[in-house]
C-alpha positions as CSV (number, residue, x, y, z in Angstrom):
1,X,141.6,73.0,68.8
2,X,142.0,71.3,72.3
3,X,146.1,72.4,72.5
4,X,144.5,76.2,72.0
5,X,143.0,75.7,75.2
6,X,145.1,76.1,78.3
7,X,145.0,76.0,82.5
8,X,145.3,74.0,85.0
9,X,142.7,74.9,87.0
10,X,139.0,74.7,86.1
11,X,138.5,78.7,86.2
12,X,141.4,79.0,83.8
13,X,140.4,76.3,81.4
14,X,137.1,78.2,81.0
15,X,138.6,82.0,80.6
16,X,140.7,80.2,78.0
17,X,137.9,78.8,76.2
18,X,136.0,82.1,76.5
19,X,138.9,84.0,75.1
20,X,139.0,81.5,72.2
21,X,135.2,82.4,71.4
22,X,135.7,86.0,72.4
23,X,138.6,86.4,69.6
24,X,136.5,84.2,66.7
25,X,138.6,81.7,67.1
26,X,135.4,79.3,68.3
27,X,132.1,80.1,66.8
28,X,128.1,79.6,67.5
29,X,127.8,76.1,67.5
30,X,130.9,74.7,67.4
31,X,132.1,71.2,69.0
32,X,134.3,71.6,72.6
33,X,136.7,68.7,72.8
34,X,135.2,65.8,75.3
35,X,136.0,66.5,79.1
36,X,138.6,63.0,78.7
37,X,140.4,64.6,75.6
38,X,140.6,67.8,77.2
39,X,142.1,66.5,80.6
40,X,144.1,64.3,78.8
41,X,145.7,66.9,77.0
42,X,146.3,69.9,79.5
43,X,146.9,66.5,81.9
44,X,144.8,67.4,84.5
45,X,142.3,65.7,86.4
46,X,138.9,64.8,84.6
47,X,136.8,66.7,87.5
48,X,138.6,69.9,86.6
49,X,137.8,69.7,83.3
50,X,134.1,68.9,83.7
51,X,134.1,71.7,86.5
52,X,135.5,73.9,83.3
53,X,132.7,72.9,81.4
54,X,129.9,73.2,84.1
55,X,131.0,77.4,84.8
56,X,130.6,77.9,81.4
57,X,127.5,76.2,80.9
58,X,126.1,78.3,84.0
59,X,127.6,81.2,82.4
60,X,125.8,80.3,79.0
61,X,128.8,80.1,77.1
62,X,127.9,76.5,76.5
63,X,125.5,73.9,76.2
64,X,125.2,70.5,76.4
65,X,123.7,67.8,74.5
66,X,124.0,64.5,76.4
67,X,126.3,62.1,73.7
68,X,126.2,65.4,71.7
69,X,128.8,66.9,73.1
70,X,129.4,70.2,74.9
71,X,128.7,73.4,72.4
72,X,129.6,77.0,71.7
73,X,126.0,78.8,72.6
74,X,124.0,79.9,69.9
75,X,123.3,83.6,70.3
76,X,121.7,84.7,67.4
77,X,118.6,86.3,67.6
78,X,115.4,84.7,67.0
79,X,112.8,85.5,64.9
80,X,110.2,88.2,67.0
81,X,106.5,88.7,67.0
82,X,104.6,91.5,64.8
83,X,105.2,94.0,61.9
84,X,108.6,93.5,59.5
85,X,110.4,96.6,60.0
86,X,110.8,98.6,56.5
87,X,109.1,96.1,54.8
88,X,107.4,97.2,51.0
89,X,105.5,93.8,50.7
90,X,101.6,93.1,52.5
91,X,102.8,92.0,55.8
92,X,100.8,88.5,56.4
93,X,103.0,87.3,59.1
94,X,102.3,89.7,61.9
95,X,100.5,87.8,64.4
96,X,98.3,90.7,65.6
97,X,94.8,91.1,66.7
98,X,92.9,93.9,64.5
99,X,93.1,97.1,65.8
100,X,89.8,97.9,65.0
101,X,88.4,95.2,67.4
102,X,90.1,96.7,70.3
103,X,88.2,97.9,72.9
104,X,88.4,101.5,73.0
105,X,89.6,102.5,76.9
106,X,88.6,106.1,76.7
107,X,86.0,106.0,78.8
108,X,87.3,102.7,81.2
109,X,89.9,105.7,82.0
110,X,87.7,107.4,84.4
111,X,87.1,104.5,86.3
112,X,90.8,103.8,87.3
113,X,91.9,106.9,90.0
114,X,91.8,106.0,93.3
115,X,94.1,106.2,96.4
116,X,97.8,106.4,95.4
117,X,99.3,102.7,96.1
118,X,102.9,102.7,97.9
119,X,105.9,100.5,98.9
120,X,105.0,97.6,100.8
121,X,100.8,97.5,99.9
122,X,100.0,94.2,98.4
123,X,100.8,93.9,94.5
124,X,97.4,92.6,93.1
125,X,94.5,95.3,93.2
126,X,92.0,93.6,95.3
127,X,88.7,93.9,93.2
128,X,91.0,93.0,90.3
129,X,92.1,89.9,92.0
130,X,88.5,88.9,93.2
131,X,87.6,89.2,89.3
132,X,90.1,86.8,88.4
133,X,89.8,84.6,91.1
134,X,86.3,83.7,89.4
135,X,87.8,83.8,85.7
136,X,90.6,81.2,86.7
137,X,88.2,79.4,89.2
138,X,86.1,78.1,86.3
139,X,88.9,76.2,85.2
140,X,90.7,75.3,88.3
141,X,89.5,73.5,91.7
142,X,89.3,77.0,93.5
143,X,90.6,75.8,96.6
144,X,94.3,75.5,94.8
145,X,94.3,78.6,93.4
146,X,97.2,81.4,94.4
147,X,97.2,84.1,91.8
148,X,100.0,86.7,90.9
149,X,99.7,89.6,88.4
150,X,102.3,89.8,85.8
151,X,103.3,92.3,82.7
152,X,102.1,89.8,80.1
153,X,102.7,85.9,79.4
154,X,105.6,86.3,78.2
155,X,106.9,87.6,81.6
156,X,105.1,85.3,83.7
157,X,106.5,82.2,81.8
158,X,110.4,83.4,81.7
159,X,109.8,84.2,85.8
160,X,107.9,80.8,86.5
161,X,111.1,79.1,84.4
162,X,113.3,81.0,86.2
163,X,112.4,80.5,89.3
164,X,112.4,76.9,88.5
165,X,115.4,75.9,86.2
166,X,118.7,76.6,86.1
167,X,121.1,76.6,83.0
168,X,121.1,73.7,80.9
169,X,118.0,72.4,82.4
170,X,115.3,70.9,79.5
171,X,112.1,72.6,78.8
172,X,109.3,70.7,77.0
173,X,107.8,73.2,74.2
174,X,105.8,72.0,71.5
175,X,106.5,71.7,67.7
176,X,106.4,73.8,65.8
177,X,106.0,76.6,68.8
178,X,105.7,79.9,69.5
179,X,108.2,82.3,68.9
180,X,108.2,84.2,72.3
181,X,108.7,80.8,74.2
182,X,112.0,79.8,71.7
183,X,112.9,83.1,72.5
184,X,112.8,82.9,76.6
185,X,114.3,79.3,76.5
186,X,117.3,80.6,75.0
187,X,118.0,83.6,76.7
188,X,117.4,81.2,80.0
189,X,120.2,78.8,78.9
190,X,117.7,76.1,79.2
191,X,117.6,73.3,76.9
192,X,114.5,72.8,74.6
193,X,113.2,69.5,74.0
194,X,110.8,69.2,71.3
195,X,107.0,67.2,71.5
196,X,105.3,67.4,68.3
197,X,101.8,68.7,68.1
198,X,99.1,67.3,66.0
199,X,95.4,68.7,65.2
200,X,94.8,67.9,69.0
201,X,97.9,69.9,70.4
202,X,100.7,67.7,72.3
203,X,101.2,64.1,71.4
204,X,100.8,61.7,74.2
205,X,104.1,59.8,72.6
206,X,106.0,63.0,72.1
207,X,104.9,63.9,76.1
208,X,106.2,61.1,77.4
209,X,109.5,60.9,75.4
210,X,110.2,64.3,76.5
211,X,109.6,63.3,80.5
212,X,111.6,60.6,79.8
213,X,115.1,62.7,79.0
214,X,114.5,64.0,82.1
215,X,112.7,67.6,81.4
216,X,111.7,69.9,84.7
217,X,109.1,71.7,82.7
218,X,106.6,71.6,80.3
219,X,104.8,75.0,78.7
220,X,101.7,73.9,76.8
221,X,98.9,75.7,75.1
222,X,95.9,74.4,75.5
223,X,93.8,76.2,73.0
224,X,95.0,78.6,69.9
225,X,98.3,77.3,69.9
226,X,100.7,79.4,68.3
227,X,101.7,79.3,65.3
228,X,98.7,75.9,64.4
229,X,95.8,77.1,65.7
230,X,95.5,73.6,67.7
231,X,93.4,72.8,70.9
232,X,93.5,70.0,73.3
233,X,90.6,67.5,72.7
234,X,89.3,66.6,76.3
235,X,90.3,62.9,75.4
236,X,93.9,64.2,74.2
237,X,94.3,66.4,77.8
238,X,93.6,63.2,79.9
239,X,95.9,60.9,78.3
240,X,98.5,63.8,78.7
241,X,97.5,64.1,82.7
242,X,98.2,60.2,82.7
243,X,101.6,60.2,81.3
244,X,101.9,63.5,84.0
245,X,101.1,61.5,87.2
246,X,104.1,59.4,87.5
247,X,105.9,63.2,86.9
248,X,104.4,65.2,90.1
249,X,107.0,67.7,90.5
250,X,107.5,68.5,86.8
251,X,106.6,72.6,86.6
252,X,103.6,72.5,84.1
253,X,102.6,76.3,82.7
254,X,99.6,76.6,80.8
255,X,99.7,79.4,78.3
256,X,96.2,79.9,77.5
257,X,96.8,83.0,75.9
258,X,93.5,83.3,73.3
259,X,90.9,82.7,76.5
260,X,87.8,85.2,76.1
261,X,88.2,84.9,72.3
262,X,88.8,81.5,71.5
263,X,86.0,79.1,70.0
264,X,86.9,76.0,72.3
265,X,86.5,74.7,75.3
266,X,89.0,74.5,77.7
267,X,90.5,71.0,79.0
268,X,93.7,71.2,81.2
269,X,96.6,68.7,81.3
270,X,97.0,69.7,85.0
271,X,95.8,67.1,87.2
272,X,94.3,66.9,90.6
273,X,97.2,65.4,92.4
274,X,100.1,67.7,90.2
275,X,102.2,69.7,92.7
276,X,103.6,72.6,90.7
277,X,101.7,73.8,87.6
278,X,100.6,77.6,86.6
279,X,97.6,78.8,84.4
280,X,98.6,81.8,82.7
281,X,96.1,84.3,81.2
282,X,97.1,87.2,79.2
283,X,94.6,90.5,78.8
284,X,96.8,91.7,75.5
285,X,95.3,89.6,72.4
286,X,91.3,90.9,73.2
287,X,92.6,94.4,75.1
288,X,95.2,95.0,73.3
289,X,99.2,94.0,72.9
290,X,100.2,97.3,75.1
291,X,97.8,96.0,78.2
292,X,100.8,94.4,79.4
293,X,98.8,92.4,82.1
294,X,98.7,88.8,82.7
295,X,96.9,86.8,85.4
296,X,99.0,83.7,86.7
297,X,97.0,80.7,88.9
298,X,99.3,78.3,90.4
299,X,99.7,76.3,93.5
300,X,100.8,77.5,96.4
301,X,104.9,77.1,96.6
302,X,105.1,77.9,92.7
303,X,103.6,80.8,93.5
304,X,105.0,82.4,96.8
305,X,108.5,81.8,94.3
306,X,106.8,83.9,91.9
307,X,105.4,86.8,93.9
308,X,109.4,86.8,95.0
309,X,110.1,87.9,91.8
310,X,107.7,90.8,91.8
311,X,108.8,92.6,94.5
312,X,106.8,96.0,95.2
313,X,109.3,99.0,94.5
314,X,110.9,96.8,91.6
315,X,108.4,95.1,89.4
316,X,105.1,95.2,90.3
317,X,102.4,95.4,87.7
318,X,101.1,99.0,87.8
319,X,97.7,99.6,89.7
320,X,96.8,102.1,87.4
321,X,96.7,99.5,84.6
322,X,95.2,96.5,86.8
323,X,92.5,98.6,87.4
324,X,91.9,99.7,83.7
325,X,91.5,96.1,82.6
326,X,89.4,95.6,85.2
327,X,86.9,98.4,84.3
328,X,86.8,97.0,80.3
329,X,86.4,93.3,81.2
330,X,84.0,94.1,83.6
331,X,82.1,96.2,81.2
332,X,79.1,94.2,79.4
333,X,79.5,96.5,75.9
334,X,83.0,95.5,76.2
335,X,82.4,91.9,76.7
336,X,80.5,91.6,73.5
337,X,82.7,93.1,71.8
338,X,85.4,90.7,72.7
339,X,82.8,87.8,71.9
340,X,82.3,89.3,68.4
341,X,85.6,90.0,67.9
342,X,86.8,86.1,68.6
343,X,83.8,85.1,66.1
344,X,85.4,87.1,63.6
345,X,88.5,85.9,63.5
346,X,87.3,82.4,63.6
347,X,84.8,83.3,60.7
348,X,87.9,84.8,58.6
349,X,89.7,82.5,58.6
350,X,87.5,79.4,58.0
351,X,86.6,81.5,54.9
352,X,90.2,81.5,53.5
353,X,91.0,78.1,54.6
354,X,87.5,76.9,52.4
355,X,89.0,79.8,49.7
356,X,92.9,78.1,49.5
357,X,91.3,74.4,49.9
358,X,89.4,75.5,46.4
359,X,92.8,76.7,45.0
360,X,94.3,73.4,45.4
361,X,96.1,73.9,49.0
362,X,94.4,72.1,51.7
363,X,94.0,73.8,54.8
364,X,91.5,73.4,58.2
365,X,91.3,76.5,60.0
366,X,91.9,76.0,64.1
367,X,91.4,78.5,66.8
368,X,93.7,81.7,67.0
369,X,94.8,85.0,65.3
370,X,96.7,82.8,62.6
371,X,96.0,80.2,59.8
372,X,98.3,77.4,59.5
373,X,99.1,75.9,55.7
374,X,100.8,72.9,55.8
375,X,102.8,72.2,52.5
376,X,104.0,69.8,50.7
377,X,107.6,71.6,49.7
378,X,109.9,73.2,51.9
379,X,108.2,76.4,53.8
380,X,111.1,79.1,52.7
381,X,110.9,78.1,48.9
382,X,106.9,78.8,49.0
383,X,107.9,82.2,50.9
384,X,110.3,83.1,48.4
385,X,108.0,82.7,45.8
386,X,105.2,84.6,47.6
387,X,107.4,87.6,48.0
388,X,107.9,87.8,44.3
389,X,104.5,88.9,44.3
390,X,104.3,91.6,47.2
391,X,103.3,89.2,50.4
392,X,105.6,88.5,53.3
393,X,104.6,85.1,55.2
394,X,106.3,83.3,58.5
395,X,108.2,79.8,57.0
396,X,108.1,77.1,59.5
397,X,111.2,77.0,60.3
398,X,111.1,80.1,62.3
399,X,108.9,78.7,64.9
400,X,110.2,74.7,64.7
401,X,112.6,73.2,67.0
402,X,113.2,70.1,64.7
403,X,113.6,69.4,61.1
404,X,110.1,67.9,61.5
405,X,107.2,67.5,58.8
406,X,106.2,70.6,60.7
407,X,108.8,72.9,59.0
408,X,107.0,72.5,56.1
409,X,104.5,75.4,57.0
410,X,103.1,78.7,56.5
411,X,101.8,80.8,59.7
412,X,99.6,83.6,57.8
413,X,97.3,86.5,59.7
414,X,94.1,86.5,57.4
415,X,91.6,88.2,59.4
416,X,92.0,91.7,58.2
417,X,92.3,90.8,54.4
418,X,89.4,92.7,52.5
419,X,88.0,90.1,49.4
420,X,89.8,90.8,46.5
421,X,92.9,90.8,48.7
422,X,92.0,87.2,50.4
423,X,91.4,86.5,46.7
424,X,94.7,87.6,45.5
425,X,96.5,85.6,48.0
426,X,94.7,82.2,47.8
427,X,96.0,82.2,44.2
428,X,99.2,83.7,44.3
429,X,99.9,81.2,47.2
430,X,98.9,78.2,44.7
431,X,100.6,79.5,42.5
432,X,103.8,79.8,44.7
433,X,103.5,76.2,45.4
434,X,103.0,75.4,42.3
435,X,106.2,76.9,41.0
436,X,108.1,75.3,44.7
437,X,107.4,72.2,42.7
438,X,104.1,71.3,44.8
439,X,101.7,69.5,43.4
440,X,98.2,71.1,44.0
441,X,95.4,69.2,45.2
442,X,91.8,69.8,43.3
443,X,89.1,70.8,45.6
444,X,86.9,67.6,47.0
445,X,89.8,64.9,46.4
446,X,91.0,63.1,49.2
């Protein structure tokens, strides 16, 4: 492979490497030869053939993996959020909120006209932005709060990374993690570094590791993490804000994406003295996915870097829908609406976890749209099984970064099963783990 790859300078040695993968002739994931072999070989100077090496890895060609090596880039897609497309089987995988516990914005409509906003006018709506000053303020010392308005989390994390990272730069996510967050770390060209989670979210150990191989950012969940259902224990987010302190400068984003409906309490990892961290708050799991609005807190420089990227006359959040989420979260019939609707889904899916723990499948229910089943065989061989009678379920390998214990899992979206259907499941999962080779565990055994 390494005399297929010609030049002499370092802008040829790379369009010869990107020819190689252009034509086949280097695929997804294969090994580049070491800069010293490949210098050696095309006998030019080492510094040419790292400067090869550092174009492409800008260009996302490649990436590198410390004593791993230098690697063709992995483009494949990753696995995305909601329905299967031209799917025949009960879709348990999707992720979404019930639509039936969506606020209904008919008559929040009326309260949204006003004066036509232009070029140049600020890009938060100023009543919306008093709101969520409060909303954030609860969380945050209020004196270090900047806000911006984004089009969702998902936006506000890839354009907080952005204006942060640069290819090849690591990213702390957690273990098994959310799919949106694999998804934006790729597309960056950053490099994910994995911190396992346990019942109480990120492990101090797996934190510090992380911080250690040099990572410029961490995205956490606090609460409702995605796919677990985990939360941060207040004693779990102060050890975390310890390990943080000797990291100042590390960008911390907050994802609390569950918020109004989540059962827990919040408790930050950001500490008082942390220098660039964002809270991010998204409208679209109690108003809806297609409320693409997301409120951002953040210190002050993180910010101003943000609002850069948010220009008005390019990408400004519409003032149309700022003002429509303001009118329904701002509306008291609406508010207890989203309180009942976050005790439902808690209350559904305590019910199945108690339903599966009687069919021989341990399982605690945690905070969020989803139920996580750890198993005790591989995730896709319980899956497999499960489609062979009508249900499509998310393996944990989709959302894992590592071939961790937390592979071995089962994201499944309960809430809107009726009771002979919850029914069905909790024994046609057993039974799928049962014929995985599992062994199942009788109810009130430890």
């Amino acid at each position: 492979m390494t005399l297929e790859i010609t030049g002499r300078s370092a802008a040829d040695i790379a369009v010869s490497v990107r020819r190689l993968i252009e034509q086949g002739a280097l695929g997804p994931g294969d090994a580049l030869p070491p800069v010293r072999t490949l210098a050696d070989s095309l006998g030019v100077n080492r510094n040419t053939a790292v400067a090869a090496y550092r174009q492409l890895t800008q260009a996302g060609v490649v990436v590198t993996r410390g004593r791993g090596g230098t690697h063709v880039a992995d483009r494949s897609p990753v696995a995305q959020e909601g329905f299967a497309v031209d799917s025949v089987l009960r879709d348990i995988a999707t992720g979404n909120p019930d639509p039936a516990l969506i606020p209904d914005p008919s008559r929040a409509l009326a309260n949204v006209v006003g004066a036509p906003v232009l070029y140049g006018e600020p890009v938060i709506d100023r009543r919306l932005e008093q709101w969520a000053r409060e909303w954030m303020g609860a969380d945050l010392a209020p004196e270090r709060i900047e806000l911006t308005i984004t089009s969702g989390a998902g936006d506000a994390v890839e354009r907080l990374l952005a204006q942060a990272l640069v290819r090849d730069d690591a990213v702390a996510l957690e273990d098994p993690c959310f799919l949106t967050s694999i998804h934006t770390v790729r597309v960056g060209g950053y490099r994910p570094v994995p911190v396992p989670i346990d019942d109480e979210g990120m492990t101090v150990d797996g934190l510090r590791a992380a911080l250690d191989q040099g990572v410029r950012a961490v995205v956490c969940t606090p609460r409702a993490q995605n796919p677990t259902g985990a939360g941060l224990s207040a004693q779990r987010a102060a050890d975390l804000r310890a390990v943080l302190l000797e990291h100042p400068y590390v960008l911390v984003i907050e994802d609390d994406h569950f918020s109004m409906l989540s059962r827990r309490p919040f408790h930050s990892i950001i500490g008082p003295e942390h220098r660039r961290w964002a809270l991010v708050r998204s409208v679209s799991k109690f108003l809806g996915p297609d409320m693409c609005l997301a409120v951002t807190a953040s210190d002050p420089d993180t910010a101003e870097r943000l609002a850069m990227r948010l220009t008005p006359g390019t990408t400004w959040v519409s003032h149309l829908l700022q003002r429509l989420a303001l009118a329904l979260v701002t509306d008291p019939d609406v508010i207890a609406d989203i309180e009942a609707a976050g005790a439902h889904y808690a209350e559904r899916n305590r019910a199945f976890a108690a339903r599966l723990t009687a069919a021989g499948v341990p399982v605690t229910a945690g905070d969020g749209l989803n139920l996580w089943v750890q198993l005790p065989v591989p995730a896709r061989d319980v899956s497999e099984q499960l489609m062979r009678r009508g249900w499509l379920a998310r393996p944990g390998e989709e959302f894992a970064l590592a071939q961790t214990p937390a592979a071995r899992g089962l994201r499944l979206t309960v809430h809107d099963l009726d009771e002979p259907d919850a029914e069905r499941l909790a024994t046609d999962l057993a039974a799928a783990v049962r014929a995985a080779g599992g062994r199942l565990v009788p109810a009130g055994s430890d």
